[in-house]
N, C-alpha and C positions, 0 to 999 in steps of 0.2 A: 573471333569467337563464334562459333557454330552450335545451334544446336543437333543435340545428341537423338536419332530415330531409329527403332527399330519397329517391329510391330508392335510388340508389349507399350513399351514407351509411348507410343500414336494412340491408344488406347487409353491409357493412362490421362494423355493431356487431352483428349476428346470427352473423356469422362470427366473430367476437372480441369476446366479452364484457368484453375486459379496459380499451376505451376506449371514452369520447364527448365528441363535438366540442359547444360551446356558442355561443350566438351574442355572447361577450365576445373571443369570437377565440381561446379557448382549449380545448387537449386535455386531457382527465383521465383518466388511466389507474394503471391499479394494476401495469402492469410494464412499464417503460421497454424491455424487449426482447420483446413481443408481436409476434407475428407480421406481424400486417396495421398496425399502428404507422406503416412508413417509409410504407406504401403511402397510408395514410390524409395523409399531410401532404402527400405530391404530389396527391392527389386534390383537397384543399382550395386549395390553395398553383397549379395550374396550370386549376381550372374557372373560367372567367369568368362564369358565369350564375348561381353559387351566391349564393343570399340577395343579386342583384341584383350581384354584381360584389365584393363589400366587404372579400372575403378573398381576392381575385385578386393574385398574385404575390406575398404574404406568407406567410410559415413562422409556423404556428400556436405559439405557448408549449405548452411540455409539464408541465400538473402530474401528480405523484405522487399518489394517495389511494388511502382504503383502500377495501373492495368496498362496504362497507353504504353509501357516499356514492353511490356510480355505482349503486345497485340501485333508491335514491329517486328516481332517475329515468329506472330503463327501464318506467315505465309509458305513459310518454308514446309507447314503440313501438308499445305496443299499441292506441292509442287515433287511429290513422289513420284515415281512413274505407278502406275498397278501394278504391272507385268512385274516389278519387281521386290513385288512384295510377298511374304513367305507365312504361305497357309498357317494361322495358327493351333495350335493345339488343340483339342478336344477340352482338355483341365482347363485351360488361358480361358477360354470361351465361358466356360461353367464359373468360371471364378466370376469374370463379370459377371455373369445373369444373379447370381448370388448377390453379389454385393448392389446392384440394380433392386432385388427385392431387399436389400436390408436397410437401404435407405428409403425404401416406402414405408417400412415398417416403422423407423423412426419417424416418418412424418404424422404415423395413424391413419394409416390410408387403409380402402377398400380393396383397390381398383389399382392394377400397373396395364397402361397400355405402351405398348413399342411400336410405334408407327414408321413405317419405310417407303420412301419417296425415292423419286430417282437420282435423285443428287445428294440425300439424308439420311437419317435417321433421328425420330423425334422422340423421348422417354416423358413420359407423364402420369402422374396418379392419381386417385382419387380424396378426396380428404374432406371430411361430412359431408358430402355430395357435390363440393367444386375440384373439377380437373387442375393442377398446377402444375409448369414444369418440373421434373427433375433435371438439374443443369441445363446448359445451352445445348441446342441445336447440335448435333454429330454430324460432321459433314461426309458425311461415306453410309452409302445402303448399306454395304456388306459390313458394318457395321451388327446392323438388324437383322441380316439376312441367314449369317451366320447362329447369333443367337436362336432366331426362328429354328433352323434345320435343329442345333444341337438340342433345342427343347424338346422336338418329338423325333428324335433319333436317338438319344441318348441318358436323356432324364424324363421324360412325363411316363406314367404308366396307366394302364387302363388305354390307354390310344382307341379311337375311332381305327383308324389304319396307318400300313404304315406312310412314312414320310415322301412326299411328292411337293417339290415346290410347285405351288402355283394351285392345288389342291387344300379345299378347307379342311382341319381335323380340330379333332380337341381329345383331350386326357387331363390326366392328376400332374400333379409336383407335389413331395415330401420332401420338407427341407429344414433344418434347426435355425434358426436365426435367435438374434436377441430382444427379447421382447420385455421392456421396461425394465433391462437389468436381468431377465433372466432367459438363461438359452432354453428356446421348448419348440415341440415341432408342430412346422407350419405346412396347415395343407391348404392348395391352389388349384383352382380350375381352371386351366388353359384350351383358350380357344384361338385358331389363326383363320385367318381369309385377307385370299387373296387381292390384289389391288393393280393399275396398270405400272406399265414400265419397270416390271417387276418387283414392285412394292408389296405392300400389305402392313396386316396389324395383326399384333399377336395380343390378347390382351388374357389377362390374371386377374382370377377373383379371390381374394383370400378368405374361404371359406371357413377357417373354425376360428378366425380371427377373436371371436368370444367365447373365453372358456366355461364362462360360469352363463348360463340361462338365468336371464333379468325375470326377476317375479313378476306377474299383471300388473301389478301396483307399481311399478318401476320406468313404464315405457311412457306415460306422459298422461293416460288417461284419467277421463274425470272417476269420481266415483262411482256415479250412475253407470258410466261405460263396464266398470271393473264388475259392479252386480251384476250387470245382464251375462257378463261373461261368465259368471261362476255359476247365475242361476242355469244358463248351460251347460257346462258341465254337469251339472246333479240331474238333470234330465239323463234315461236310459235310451233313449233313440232321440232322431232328427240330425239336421242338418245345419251346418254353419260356415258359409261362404264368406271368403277375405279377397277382395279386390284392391286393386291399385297397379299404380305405374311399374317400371323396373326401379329396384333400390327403394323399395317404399316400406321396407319394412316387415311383410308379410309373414317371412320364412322364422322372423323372431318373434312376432305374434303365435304364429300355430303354436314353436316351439315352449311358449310361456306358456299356454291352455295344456300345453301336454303333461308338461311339468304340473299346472295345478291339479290336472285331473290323476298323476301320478301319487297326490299328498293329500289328495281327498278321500282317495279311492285304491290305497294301495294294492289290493287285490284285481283291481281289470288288468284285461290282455291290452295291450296296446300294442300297434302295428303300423308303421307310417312307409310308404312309396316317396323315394325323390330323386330327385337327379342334379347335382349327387346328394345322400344327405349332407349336412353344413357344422349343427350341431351335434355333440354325441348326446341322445337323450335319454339314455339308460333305456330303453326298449326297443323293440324288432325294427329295425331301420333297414328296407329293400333296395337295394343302389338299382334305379330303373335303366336301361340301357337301350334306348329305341333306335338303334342303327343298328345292333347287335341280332340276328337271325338268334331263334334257339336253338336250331343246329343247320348243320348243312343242307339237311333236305327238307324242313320248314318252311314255309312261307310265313309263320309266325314272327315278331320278333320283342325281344323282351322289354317292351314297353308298359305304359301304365295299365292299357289293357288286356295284356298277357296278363300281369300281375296279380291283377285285380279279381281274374277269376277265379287265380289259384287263393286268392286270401279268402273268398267267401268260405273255404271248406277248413279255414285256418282258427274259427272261433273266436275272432276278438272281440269285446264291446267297445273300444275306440277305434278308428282308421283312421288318416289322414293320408290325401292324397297332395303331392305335393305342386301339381299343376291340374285343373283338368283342362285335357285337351283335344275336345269333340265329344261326339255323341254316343258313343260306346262307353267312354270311361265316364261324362257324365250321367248316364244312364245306369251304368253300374251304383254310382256315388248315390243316387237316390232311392236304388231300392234298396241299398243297405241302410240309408237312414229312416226306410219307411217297414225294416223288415227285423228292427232291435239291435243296429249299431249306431252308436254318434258318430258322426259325420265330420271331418273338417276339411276343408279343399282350396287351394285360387286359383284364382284366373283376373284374366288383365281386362277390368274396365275403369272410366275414371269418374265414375257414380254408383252409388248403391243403387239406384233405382234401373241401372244401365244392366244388372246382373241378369234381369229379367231378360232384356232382347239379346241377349248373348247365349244363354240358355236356351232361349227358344227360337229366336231365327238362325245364330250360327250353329250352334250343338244339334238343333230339329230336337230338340227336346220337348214333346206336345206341355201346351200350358194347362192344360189338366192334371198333366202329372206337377209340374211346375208347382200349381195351388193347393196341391195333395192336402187335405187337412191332418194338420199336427206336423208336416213334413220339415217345412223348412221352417226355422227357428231366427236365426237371427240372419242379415248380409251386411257386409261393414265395408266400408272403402276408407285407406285410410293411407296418407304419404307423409313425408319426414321433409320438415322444414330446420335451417339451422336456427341457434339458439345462441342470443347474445353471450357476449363475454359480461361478466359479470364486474369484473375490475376496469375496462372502458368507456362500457356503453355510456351513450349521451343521453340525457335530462330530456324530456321535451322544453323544458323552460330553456332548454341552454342548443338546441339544435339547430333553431336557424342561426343564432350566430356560428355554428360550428361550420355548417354546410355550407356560410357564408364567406367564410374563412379558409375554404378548403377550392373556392370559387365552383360550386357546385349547388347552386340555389335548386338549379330546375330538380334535380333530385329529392331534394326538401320538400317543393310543392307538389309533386308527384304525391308523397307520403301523406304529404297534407290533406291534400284533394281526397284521397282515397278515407283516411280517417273522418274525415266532415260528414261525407254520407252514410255513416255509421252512427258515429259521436255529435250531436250536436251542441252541446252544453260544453263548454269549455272546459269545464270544471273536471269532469271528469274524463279529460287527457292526464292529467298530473301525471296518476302512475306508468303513461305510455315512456320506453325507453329506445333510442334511435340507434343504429350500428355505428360505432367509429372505424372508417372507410381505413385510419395512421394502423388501426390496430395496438396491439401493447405485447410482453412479451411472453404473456400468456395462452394465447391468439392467433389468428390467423385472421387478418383484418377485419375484426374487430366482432369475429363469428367462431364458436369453438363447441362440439356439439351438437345434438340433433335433438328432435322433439316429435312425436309423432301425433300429426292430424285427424281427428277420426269422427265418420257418421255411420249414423249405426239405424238400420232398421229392425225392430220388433215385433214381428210378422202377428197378425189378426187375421179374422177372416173375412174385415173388408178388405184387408191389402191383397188376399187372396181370389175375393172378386174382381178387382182392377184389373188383376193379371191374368186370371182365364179371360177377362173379355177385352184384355190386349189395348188398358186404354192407360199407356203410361202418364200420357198428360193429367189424365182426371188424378189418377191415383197420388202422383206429385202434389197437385193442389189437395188433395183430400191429408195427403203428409202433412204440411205446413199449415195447413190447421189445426191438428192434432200434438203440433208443436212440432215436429220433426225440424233436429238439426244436422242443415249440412257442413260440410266442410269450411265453410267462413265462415263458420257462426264459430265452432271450438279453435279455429284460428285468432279472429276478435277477441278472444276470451283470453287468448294467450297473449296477445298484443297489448292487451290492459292490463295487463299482470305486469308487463315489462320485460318480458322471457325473449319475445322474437319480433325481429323489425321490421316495421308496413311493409315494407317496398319487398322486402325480404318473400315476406310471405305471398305478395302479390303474384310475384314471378311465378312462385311455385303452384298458387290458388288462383285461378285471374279470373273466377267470379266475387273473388275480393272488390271488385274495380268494375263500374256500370259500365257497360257498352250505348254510348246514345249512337245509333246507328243511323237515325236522323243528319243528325249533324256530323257522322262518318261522311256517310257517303256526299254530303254536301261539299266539303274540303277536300277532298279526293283530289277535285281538279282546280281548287282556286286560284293555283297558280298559275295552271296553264291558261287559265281562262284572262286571268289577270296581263297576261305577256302579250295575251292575242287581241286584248281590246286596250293596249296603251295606244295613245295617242302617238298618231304619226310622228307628231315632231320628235316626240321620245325618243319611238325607235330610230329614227336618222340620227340624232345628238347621239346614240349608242352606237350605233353604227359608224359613224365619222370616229367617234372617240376608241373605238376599235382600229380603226386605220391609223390614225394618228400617233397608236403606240407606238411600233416600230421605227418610225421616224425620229421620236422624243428620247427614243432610249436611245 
């Protein structure tokens, strides 16, 4: 008994490990509801050229086995020549990349990346902000490689240029999949770069992934957050800056302010710059294209700053720029806000108080204008941490035994550690709730969901002094006087609720957790110090009992 290869087929069992077809006219697979399963027996059951015709118009038998039978003989995949294997099709290829995004989408993912190695291919997705494979390991580049070309050769549109391997590009994907039962079209922003031994990574963002824009009140904030946001909106000018990491949530922020400002204020113009836009938000959305020349003989190109100048003469009272990126477009962004339009914009720091030196030493944005009076209104920095499962999560009364149990203490006291120099009254742990690592079938170990972080500054015109006279550390202490919270603090807040887990949050936050840099740097070397002042006899007993192995074994 042999099995059965051709391309299609190799493909097939690279994408699902869990079957193979044999030339006895039988399927063996280790789970009757494997994905590519149905797919595989129309493939068999409707090719007429396979293995000469001999399993044309008959439904293969499906046996059950267990993995170690199917493993004794995936060597035979690997034992193909190249040379004699037969380019596949344009459709074959699109067929995978499809069925590659429609299992991202059942998992609820962001994020497909396809990674190409010289001896592989790796498929993985995004899913509330942790990477997880899809399937094993694909033992052939041109696996990926083919994908890659047929992406921006045949399907993405918008393209950068056209297609060159070993060349970075990026464009759109339109495509229907099934999304909770119902087919709707999905749009993606693909981008490639290249990698050595001619690898690389193509990766996918699914961009309108949310149809409906989450209200302000829906994205995790407190309510004090949700006032300052509305009391800006009702203002007619100023500015409102969103920072944060990549995936942090930003782009669904502005998109909620837009919405509110759309249902307060039904009559403004609204008009938003992005790249690309993400959500459809019922107003003037400009797809910014900053590789794109305006024409041939331009030196211009249509970027945020092209844009920007053509929207001054465009009349809106909201903008929203959807990056800013240097000192032209930030500079544009503030005389609109200082000249009768509201303002909204991001950019990537990982502090509110950090928007200042970004503005001003990288944009050369002067800090006068910076402390403009009445200019800037609020800056928020704000990132997405996950959000326990609600039907797992563990008790803190019941966590160390769980962690215990799982023989994962230090994990425990990691959690621990970090809650004691917050909490110090026991008592008021009760309502803290820990991750169950087993997960349930609800879940994704024992994390399902996101939650967003957020601090938020409400600009005065001392904060305004600080920052003309460039003295961020004063102005920090003069915050935390004044109560200013940051990022731990509305994370704490969530961690006693029972919503998201220390360790969880840590990661994400890691001014959660003191740094004694003291005692850093002291352990640095205690080991080495420790090896170099053992006693002689030691190191000879160590050293003889290093010789002495090879003899005893």
């Amino acid at each position: 008994m042999k099995l059965v290869i051709d391309e299609t087929l190799r493909t097939f069992y690279h994408e699902d490990a869990a079957s193979l077809f044999f030339d006895n006219g039988e399927i063996w697979t280790t789970n009757f509801n494997a994905p590519r399963l149905k797919p595989l027996i129309d493939y068999i059951r409707t090719t007429a050229d396979l293995e000469e015709g001999q399993f044309f118009g008959k439904t293969p038998f499906v046996k059950k086995v267990e993995t170690s039978v199917l493993d004794a003989y995936r060597s035979d995949l690997h034992s193909i020549n190249k040379d004699n294997i037969v380019e596949e099709d344009n459709s074959d290829v699109k067929d995978r990349l499809w069925f590659i995004m429609q299992e991202a989408v059942n998992h609820g993912s962001s994020d497909i990346h396809i990674e190409i190695y010289r001896h592989q291919t790796e498929l993985y997705c995004r899913v509330d902000g942790n990477r997880i494979p899809i399937g094993e390991p694909i033992p052939d580049p041109n696996y990926g490689r083919t994908l890659l070309s047929v992406v921006f050769m045949d399907v993405a549109i918008d393209k950068d240029d056209d297609y060159v391997e070993g060349i970075p590009n990026a464009g759109r994907i339109e495509h229907s999949l099934k999304v909770k039962g119902i087919m709707r079209n999905t749009i993606w922003r693909a981008s490639s770069m290249p990698a050595k031994d001619r690898g690389g990574k193509l990766s996918l963002r699914w961009i309108n992934k949310d149809e409906e824009i989450p209200d302000i009140n829906q994205l995790g904030y407190t309510q004090g957050h949700v006032d300052q946001f509305t009391n800006f909106i009702r203002r007619s000018k100023g500015l409102l800056l969103v920072s944060g990491v990549v995936n942090s949530g930003k782009t669904t922020l502005i998109a909620s302010l837009i919405k509110l400002s759309k249902t307060l204020y039904p009559g403004r113009s609204h008009h938003t710059l992005e790249d690309p836009p993400e959500f459809d938000l019922g107003v003037i959305q400009t797809h910014v294209r900053p590789n794109q020349k305006v024409s041939d003989k331009s030196d211009e190109y249509l970027d945020f700053r092209f844009f920007g100048k053509v929207m001054l003469r465009q009349d809106p009272d909201v903008v929203s720029y959807g990056e800013l990126r240097g000192h032209d477009v930030a500079m544009q962004a503030c005389r609109m806000g200082d000249t009768g339009q509201l303002v909204l914009g991001t950019l990537h720091t990982s502090n509110a108080v950090g928007i200042a030196g970004t503005m001003i030493k990288q944009f050369k944005v002067d800090a006068a204008v910076v402390a403009a009076p009445d200019l800037m209104c609020l800056w928020v920095t704000q990132t997405l941490v996950r959000t326990l499962c609600p039907h797992c999560k563990i008790s803190h009364e019941n966590a160390a035994e769980y962690y215990h149990s799982i023989s994962d203490d230090e994990e425990y006291l990691r959690g621990l550690s970090t809650l004691k120099e917050h909490i110090e009254d026991d008592t008021f742990l009760a309502p803290v709730y820990w991750r169950n690592h087993s997960g349930c079938e609800h879940c994704k170990k024992g994390e399902k969901g996101l939650t967003a972080i957020l601090e938020m500054i409400v600009f005065d015109d001392e904060d305004r002094r600080f920052i003309v006279n460039n003295d961020y550390l004063g102005w920090e202490d003069a915050l935390k006087r004044k109560g200013y919270q940051e990022l731990k603090d509305h994370a704490l807040t969530k961690i006693q609720q029972g919503m998201i887990d220390i360790n969880t949050a840590t990661d994400r936050i890691p001014t959660l957790k003191t740094t004694d840099t003291h005692t850093v740097y002291h352990s640095l070397l205690e080991h080495h110090d420790a090896h170099q002042h053992a006693p002689e006899t030691e190191k000879n007993t160590s050293a003889s009992t290093q010789k002495a192995d090879p003899v005893t074994a």
